[in-house]
PDB file with one MODEL, atoms N, CA, C and O in Angstrom:
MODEL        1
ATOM      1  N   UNK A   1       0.849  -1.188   0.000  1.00  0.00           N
ATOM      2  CA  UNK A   1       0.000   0.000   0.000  1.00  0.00           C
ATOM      3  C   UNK A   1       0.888   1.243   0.000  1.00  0.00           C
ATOM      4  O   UNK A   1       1.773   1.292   0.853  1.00  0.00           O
ATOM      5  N   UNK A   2       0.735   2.364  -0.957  1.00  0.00           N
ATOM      6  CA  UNK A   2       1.731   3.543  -1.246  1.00  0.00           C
ATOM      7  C   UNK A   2       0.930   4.175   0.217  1.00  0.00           C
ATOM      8  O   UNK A   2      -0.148   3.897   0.741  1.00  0.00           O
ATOM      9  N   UNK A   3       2.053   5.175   0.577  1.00  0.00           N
ATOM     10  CA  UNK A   3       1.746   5.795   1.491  1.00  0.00           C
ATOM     11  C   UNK A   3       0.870   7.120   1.220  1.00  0.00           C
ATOM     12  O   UNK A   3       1.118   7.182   0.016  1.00  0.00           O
ATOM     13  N   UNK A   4       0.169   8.041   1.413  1.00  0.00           N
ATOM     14  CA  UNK A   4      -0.583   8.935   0.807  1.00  0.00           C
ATOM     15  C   UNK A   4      -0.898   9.457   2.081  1.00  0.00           C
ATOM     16  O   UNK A   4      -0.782   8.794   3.112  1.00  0.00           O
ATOM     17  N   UNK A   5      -1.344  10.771   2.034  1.00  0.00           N
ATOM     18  CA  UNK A   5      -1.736  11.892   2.691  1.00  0.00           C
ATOM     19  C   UNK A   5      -3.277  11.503   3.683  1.00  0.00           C
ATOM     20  O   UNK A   5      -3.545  11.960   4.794  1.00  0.00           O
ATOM     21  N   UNK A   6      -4.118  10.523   2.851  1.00  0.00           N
ATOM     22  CA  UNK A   6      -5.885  10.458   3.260  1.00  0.00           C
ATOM     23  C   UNK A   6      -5.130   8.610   3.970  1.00  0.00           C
ATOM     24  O   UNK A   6      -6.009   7.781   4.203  1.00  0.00           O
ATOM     25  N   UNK A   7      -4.000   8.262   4.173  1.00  0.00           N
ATOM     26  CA  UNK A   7      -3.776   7.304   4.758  1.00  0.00           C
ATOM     27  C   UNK A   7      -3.176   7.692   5.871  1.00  0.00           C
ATOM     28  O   UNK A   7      -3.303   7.141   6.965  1.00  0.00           O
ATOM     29  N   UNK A   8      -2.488   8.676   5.620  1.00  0.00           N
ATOM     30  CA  UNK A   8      -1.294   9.383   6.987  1.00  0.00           C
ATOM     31  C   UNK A   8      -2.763   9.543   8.139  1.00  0.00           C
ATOM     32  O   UNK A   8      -2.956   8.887   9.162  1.00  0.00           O
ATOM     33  N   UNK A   9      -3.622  10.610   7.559  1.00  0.00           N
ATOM     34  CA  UNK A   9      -4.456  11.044   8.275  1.00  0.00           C
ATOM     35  C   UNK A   9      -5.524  10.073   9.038  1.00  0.00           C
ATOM     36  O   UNK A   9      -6.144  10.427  10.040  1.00  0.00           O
ATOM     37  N   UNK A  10      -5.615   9.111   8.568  1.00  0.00           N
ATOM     38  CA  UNK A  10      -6.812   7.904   8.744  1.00  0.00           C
ATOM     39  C   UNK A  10      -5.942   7.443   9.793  1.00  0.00           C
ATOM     40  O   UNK A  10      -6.562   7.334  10.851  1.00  0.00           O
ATOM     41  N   UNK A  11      -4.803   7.153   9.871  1.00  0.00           N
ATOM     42  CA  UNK A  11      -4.352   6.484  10.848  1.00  0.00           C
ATOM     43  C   UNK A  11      -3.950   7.421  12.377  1.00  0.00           C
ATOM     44  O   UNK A  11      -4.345   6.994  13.462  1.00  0.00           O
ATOM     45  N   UNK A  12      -3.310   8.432  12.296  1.00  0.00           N
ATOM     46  CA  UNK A  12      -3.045   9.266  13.021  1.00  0.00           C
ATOM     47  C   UNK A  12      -4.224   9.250  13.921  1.00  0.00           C
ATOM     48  O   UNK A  12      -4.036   9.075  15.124  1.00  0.00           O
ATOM     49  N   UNK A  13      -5.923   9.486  13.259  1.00  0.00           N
ATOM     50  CA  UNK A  13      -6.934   9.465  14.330  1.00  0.00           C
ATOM     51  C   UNK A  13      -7.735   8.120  14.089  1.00  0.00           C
ATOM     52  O   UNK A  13      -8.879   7.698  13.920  1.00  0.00           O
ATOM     53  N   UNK A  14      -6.547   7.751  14.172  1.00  0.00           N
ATOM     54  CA  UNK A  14      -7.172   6.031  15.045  1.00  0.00           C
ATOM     55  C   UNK A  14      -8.521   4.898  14.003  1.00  0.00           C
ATOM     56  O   UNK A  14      -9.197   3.933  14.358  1.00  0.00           O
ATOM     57  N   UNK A  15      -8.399   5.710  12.534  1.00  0.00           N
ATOM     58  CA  UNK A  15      -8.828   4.733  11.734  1.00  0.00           C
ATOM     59  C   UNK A  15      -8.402   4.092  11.007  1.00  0.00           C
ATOM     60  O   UNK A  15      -7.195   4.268  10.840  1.00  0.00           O
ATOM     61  N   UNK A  16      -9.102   2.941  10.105  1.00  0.00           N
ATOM     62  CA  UNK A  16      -8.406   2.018   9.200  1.00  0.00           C
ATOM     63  C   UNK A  16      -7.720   2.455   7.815  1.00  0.00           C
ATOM     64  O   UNK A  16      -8.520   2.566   6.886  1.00  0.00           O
ATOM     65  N   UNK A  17      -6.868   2.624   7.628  1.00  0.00           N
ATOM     66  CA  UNK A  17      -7.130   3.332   6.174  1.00  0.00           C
ATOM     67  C   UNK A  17      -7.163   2.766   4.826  1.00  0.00           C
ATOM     68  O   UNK A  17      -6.989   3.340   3.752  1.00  0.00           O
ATOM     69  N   UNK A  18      -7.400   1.619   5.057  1.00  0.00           N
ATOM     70  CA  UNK A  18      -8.528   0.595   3.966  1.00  0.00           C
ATOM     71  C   UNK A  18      -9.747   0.969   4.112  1.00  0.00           C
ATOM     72  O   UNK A  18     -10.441   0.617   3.158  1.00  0.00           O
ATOM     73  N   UNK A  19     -10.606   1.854   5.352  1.00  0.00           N
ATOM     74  CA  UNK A  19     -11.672   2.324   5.198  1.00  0.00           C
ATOM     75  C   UNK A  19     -12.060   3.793   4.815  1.00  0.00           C
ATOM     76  O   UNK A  19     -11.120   4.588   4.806  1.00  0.00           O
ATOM     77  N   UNK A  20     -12.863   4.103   4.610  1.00  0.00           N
ATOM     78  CA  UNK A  20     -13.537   5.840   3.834  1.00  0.00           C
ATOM     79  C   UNK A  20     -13.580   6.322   5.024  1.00  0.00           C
ATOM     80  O   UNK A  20     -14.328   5.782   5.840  1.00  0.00           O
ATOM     81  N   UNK A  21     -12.787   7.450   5.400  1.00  0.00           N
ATOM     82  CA  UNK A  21     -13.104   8.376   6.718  1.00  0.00           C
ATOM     83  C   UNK A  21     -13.391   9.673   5.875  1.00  0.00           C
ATOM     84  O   UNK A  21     -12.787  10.197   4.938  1.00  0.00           O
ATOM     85  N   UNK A  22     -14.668  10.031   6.634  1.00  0.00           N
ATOM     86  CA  UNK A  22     -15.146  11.522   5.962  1.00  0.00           C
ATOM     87  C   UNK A  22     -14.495  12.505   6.503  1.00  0.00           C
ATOM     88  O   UNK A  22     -13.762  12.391   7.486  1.00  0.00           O
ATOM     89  N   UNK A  23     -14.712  13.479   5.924  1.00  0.00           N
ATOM     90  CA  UNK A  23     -14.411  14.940   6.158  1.00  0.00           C
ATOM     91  C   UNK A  23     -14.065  15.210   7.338  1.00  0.00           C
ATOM     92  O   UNK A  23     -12.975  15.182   7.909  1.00  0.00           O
ATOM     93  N   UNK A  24     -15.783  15.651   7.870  1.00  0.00           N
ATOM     94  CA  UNK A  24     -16.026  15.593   8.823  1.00  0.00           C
ATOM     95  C   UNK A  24     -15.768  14.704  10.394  1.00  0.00           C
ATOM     96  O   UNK A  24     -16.214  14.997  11.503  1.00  0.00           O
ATOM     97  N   UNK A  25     -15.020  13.719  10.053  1.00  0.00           N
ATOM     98  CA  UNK A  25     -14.467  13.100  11.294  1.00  0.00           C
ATOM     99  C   UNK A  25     -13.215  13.463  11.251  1.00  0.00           C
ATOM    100  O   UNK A  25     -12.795  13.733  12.376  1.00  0.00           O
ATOM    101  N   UNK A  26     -12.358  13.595  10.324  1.00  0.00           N
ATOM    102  CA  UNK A  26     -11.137  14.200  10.109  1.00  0.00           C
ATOM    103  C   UNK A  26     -10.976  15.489  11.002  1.00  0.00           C
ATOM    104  O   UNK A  26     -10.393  15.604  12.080  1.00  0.00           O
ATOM    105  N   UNK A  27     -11.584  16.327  10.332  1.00  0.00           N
ATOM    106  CA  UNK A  27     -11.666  17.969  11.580  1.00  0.00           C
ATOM    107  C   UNK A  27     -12.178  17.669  13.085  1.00  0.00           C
ATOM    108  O   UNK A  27     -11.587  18.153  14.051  1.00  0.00           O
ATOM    109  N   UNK A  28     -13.204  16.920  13.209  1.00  0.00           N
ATOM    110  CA  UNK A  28     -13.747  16.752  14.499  1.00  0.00           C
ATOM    111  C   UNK A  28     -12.330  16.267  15.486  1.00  0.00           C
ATOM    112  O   UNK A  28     -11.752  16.928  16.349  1.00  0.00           O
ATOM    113  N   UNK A  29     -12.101  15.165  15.097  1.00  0.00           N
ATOM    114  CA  UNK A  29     -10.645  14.597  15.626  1.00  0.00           C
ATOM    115  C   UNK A  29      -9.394  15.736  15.478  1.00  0.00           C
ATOM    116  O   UNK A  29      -8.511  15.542  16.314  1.00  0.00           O
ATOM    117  N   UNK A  30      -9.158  16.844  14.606  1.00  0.00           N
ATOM    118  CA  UNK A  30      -7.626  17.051  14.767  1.00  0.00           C
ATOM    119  C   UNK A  30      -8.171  18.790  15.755  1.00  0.00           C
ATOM    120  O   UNK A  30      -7.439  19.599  16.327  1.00  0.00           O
ATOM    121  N   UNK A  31     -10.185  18.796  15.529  1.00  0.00           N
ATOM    122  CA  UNK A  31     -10.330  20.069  16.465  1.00  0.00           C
ATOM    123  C   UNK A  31     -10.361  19.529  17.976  1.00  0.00           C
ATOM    124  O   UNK A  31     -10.399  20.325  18.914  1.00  0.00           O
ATOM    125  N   UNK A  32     -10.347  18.506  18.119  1.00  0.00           N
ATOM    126  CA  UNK A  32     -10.420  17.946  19.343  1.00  0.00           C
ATOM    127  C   UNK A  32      -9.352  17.795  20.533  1.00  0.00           C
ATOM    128  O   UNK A  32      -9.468  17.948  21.749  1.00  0.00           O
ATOM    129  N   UNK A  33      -7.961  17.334  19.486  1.00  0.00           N
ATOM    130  CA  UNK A  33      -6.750  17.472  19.884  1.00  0.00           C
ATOM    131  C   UNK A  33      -6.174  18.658  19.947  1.00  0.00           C
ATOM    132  O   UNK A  33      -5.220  18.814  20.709  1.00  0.00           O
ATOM    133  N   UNK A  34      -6.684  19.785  19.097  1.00  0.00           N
ATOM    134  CA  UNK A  34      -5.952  21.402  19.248  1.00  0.00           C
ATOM    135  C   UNK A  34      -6.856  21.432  20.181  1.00  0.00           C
ATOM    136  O   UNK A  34      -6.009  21.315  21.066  1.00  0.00           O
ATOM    137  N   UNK A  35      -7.895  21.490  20.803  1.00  0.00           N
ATOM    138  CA  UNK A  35      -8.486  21.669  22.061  1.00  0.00           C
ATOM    139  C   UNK A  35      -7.838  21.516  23.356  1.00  0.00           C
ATOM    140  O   UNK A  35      -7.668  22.291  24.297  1.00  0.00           O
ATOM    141  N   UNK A  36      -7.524  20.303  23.143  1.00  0.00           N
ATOM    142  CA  UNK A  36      -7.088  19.121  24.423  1.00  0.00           C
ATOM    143  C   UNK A  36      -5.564  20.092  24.457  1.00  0.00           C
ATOM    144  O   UNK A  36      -5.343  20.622  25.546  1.00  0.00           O
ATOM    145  N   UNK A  37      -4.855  20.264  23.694  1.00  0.00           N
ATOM    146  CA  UNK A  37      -3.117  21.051  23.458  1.00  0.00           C
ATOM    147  C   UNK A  37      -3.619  22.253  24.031  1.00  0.00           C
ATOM    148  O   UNK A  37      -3.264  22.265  25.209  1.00  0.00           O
ATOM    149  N   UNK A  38      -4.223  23.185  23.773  1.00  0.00           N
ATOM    150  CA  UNK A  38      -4.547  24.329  24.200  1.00  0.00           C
ATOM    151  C   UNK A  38      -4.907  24.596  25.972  1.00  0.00           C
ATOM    152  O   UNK A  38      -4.489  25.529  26.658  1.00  0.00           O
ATOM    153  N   UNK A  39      -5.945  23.279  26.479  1.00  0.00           N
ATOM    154  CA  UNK A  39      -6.427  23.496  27.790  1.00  0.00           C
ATOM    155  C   UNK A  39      -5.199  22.913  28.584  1.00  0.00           C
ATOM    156  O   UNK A  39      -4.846  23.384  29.666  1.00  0.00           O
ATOM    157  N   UNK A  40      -4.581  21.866  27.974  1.00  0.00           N
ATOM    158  CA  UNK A  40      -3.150  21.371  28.768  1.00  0.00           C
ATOM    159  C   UNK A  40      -2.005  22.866  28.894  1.00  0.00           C
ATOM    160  O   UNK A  40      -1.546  23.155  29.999  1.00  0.00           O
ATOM    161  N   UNK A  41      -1.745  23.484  27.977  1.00  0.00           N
ATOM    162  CA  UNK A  41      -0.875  24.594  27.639  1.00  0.00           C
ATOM    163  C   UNK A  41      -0.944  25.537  28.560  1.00  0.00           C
ATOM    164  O   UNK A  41      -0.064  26.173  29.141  1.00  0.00           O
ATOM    165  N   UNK A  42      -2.648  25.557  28.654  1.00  0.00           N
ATOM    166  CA  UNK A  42      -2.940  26.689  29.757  1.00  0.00           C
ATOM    167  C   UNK A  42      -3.338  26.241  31.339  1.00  0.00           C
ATOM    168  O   UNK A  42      -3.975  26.956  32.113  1.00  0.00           O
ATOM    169  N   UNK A  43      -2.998  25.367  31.533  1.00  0.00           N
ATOM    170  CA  UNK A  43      -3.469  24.718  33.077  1.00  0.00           C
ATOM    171  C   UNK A  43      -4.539  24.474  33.104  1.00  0.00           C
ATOM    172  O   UNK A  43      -4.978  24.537  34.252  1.00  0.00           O
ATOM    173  N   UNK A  44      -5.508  24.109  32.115  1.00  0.00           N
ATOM    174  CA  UNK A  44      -7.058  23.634  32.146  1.00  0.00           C
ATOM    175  C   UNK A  44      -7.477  25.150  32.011  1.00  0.00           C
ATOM    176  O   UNK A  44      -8.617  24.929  32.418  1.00  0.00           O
ATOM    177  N   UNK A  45      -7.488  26.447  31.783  1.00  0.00           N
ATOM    178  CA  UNK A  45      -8.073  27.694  32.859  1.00  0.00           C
ATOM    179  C   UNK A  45      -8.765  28.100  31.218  1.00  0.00           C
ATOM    180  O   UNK A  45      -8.129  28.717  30.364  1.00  0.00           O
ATOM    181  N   UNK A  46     -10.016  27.654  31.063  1.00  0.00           N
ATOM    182  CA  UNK A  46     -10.969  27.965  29.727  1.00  0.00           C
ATOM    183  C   UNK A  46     -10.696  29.149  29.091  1.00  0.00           C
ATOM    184  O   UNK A  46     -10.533  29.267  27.877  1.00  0.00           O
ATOM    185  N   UNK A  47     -10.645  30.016  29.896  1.00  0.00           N
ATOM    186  CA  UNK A  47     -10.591  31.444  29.219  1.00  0.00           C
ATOM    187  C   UNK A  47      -9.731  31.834  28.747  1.00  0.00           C
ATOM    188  O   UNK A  47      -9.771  32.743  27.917  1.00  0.00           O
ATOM    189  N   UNK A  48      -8.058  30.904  29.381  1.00  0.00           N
ATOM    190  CA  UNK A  48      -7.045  31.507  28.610  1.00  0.00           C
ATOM    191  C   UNK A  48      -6.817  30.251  27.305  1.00  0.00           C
ATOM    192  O   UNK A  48      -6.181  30.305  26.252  1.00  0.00           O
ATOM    193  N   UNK A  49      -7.365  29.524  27.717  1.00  0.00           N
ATOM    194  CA  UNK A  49      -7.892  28.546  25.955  1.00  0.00           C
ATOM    195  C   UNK A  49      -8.383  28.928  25.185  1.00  0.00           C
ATOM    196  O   UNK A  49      -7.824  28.792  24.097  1.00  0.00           O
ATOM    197  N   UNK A  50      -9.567  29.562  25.207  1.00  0.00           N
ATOM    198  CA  UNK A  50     -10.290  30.331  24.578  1.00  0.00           C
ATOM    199  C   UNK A  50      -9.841  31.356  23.877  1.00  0.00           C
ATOM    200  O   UNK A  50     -10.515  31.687  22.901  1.00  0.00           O
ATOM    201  N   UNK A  51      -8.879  31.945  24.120  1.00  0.00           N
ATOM    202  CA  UNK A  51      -8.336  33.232  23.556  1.00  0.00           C
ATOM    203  C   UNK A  51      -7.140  32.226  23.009  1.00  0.00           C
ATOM    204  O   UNK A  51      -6.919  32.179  21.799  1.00  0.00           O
ATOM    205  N   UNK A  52      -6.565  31.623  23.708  1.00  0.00           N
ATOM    206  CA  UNK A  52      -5.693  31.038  22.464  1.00  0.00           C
ATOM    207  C   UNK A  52      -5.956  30.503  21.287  1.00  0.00           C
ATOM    208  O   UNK A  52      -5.273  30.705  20.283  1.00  0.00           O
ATOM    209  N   UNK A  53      -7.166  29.643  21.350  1.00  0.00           N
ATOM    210  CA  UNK A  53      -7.629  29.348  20.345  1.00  0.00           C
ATOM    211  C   UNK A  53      -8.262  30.126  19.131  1.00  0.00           C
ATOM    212  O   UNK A  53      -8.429  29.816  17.952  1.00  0.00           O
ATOM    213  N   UNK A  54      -8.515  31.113  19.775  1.00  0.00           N
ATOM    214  CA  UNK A  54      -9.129  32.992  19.062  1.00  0.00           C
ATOM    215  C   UNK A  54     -10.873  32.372  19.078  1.00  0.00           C
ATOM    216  O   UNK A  54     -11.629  33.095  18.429  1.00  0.00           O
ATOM    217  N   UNK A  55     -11.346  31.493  19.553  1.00  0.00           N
ATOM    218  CA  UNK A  55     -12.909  31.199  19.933  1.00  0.00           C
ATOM    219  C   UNK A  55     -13.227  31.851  21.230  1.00  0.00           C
ATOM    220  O   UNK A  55     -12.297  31.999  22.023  1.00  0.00           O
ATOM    221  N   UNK A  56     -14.444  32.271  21.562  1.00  0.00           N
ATOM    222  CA  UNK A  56     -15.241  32.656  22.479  1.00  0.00           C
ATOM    223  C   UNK A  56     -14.846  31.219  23.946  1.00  0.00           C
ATOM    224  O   UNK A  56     -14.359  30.090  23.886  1.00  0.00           O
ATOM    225  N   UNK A  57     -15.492  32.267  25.336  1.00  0.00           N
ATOM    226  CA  UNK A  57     -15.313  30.882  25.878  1.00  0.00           C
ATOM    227  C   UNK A  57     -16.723  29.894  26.190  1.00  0.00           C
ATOM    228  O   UNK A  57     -16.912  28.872  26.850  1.00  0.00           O
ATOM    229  N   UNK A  58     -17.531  30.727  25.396  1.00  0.00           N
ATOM    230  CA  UNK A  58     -18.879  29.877  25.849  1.00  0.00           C
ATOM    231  C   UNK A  58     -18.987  28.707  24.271  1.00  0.00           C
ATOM    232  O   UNK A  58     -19.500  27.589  24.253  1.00  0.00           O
ATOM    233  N   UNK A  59     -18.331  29.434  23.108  1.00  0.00           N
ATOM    234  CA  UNK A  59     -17.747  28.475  21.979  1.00  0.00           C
ATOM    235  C   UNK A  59     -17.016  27.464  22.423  1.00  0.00           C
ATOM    236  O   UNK A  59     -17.310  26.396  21.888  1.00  0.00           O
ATOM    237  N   UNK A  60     -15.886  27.403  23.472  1.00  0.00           N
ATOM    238  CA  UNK A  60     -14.916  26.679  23.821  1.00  0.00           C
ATOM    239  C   UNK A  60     -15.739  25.865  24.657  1.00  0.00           C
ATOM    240  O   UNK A  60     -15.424  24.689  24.472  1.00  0.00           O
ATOM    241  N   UNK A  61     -16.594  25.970  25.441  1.00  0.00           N
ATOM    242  CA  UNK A  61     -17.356  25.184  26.615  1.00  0.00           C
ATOM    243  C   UNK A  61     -18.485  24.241  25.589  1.00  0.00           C
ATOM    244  O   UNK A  61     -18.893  23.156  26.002  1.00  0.00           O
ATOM    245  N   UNK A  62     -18.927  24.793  24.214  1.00  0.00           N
ATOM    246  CA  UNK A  62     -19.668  23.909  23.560  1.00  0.00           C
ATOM    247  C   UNK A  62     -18.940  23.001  23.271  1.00  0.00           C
ATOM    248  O   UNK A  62     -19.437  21.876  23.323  1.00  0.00           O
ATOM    249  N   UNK A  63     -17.582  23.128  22.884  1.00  0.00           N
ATOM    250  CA  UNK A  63     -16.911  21.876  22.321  1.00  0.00           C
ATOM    251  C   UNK A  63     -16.217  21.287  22.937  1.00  0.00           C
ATOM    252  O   UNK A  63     -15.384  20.548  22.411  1.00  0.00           O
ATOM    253  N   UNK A  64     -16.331  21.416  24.189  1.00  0.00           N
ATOM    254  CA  UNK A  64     -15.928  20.291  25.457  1.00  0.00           C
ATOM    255  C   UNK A  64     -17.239  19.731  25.425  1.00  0.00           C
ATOM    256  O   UNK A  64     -17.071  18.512  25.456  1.00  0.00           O
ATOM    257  N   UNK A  65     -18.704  20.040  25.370  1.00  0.00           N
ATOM    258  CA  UNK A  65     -19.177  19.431  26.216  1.00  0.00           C
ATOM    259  C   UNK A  65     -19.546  18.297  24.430  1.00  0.00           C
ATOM    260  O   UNK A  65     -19.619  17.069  24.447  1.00  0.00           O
ATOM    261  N   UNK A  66     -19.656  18.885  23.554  1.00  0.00           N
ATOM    262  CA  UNK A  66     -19.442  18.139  22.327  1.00  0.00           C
ATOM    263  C   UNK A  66     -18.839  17.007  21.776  1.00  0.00           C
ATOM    264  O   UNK A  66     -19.350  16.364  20.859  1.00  0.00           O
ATOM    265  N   UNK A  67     -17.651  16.709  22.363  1.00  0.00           N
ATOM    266  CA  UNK A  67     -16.480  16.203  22.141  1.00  0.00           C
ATOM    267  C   UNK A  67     -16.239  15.395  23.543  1.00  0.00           C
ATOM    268  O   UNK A  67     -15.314  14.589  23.648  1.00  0.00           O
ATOM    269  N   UNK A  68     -17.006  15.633  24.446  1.00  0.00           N
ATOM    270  CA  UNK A  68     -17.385  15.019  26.070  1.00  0.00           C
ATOM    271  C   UNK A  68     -15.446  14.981  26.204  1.00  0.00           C
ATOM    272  O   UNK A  68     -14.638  14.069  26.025  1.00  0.00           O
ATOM    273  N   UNK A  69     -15.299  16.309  26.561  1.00  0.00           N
ATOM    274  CA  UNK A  69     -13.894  16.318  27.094  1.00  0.00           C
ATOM    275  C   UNK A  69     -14.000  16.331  28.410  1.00  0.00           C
ATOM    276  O   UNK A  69     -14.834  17.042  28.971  1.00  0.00           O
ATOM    277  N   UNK A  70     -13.064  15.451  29.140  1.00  0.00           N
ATOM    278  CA  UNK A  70     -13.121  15.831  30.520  1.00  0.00           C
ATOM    279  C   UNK A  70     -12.019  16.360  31.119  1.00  0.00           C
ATOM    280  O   UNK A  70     -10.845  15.990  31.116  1.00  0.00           O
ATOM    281  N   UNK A  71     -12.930  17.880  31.970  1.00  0.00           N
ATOM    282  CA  UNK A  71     -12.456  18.925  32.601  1.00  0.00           C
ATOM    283  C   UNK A  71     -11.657  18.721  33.727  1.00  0.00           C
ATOM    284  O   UNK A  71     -12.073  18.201  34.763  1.00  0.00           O
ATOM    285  N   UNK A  72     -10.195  19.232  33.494  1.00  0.00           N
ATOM    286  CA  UNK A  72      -9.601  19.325  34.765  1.00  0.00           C
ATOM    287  C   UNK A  72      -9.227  20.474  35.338  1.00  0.00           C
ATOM    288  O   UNK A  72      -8.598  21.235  34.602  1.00  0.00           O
ATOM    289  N   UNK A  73      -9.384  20.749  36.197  1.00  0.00           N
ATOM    290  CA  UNK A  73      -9.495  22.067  37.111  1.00  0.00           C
ATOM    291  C   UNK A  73      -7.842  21.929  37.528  1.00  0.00           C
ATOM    292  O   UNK A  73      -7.124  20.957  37.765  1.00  0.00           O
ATOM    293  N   UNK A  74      -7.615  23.378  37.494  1.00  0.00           N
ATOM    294  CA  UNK A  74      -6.019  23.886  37.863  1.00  0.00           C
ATOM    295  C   UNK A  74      -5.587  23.467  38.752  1.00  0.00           C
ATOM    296  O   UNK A  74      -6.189  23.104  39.763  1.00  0.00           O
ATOM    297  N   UNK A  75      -4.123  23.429  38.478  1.00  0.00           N
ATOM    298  CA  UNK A  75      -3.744  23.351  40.145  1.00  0.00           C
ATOM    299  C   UNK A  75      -3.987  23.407  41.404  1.00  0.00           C
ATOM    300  O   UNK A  75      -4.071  22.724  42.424  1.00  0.00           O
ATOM    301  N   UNK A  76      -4.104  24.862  40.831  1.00  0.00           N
ATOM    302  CA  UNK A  76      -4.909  25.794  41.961  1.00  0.00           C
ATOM    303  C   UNK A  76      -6.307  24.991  43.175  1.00  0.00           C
ATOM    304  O   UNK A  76      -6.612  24.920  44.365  1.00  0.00           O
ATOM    305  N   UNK A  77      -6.739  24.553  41.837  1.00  0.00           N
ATOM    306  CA  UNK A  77      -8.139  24.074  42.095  1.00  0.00           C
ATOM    307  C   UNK A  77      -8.435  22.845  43.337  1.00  0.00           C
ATOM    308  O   UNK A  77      -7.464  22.235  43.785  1.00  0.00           O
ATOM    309  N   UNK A  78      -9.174  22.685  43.604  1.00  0.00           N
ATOM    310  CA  UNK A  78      -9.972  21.970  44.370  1.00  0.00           C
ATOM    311  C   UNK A  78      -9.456  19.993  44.192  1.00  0.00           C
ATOM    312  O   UNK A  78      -8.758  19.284  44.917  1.00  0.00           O
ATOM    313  N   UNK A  79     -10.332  19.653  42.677  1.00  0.00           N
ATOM    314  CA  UNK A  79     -10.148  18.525  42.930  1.00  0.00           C
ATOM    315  C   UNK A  79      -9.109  18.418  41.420  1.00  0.00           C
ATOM    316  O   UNK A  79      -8.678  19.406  40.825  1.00  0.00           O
ATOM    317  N   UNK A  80      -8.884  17.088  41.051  1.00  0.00           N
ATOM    318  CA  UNK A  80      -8.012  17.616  40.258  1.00  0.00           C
ATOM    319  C   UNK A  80      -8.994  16.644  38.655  1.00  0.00           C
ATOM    320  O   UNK A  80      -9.078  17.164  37.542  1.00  0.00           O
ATOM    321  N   UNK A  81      -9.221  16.108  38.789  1.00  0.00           N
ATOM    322  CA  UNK A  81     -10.228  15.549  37.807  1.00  0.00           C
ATOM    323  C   UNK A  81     -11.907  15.662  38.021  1.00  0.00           C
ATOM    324  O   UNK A  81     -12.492  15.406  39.074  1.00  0.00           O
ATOM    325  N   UNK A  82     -12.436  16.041  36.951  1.00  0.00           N
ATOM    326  CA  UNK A  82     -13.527  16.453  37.024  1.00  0.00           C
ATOM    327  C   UNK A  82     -14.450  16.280  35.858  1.00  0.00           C
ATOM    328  O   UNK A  82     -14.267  17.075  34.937  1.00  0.00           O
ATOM    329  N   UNK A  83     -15.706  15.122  35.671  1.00  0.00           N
ATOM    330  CA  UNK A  83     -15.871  15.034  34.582  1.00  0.00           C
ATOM    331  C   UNK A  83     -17.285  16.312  34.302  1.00  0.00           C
ATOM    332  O   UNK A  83     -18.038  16.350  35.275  1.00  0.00           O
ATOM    333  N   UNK A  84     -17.572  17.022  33.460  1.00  0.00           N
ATOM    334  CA  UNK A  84     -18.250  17.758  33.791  1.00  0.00           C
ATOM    335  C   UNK A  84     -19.520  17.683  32.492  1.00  0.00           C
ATOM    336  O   UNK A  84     -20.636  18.136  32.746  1.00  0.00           O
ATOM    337  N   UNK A  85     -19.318  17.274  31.568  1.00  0.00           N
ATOM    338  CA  UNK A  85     -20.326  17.228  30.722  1.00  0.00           C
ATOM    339  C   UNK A  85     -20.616  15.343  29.811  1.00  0.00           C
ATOM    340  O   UNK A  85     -20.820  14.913  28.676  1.00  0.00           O
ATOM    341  N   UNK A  86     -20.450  14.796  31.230  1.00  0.00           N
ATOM    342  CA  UNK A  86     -20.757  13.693  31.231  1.00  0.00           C
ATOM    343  C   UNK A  86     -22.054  12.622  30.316  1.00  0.00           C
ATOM    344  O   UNK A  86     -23.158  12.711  30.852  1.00  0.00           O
ATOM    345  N   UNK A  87     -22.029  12.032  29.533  1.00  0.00           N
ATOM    346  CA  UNK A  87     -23.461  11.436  29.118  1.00  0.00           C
ATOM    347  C   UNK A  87     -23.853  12.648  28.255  1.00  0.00           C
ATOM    348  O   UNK A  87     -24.635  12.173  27.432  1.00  0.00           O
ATOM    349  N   UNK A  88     -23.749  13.691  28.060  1.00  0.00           N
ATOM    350  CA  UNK A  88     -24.384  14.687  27.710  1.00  0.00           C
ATOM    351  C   UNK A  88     -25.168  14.716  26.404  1.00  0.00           C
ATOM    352  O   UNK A  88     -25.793  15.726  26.081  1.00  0.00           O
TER     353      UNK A  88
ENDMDL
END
């Protein structure tokens, strides 16, 4: 099998690439991981994700709860895992 670009990508997010991955799962998966890079970068703290990402933070809170990311609260914070938009 030649190596190709729609194979690099199929595999990277965890599909077959003997199978058809759409578009749309492609972005969902690589917006998911610039998410996840962004809230790690910033100590979990939404708002300074949010601006890194140049999205709103009530935009940024849809696509946690979208993507059922689970929230970890800062250092700072209380507990240190926190699932927050659980089942949703």
């Amino acid at each position: 099998m030649a190596c190709n670009l729609y194979s690099v990508i199929a595999m990277s997010i965890g599909h077959d690439p003997q199978r058809v991955v759409h578009l749309k799962d492609v972005v969902a998966s690589v917006e998911k991981m610039y998410i996840l890079q962004a809230l790690e970068e910033t100590n979990w703290i939404q708002a300074r994700a949010a601006k890194r990402l140049g999205i709103t933070q009530r935009m940024l809170g849809y696509k946690i709860k979208k993507y059922k990311i689970i929230v970890k609260q800062n250092q700072k914070g209380g507990k240190k895992d926190e699932e927050v938009y659980k089942n949703s």
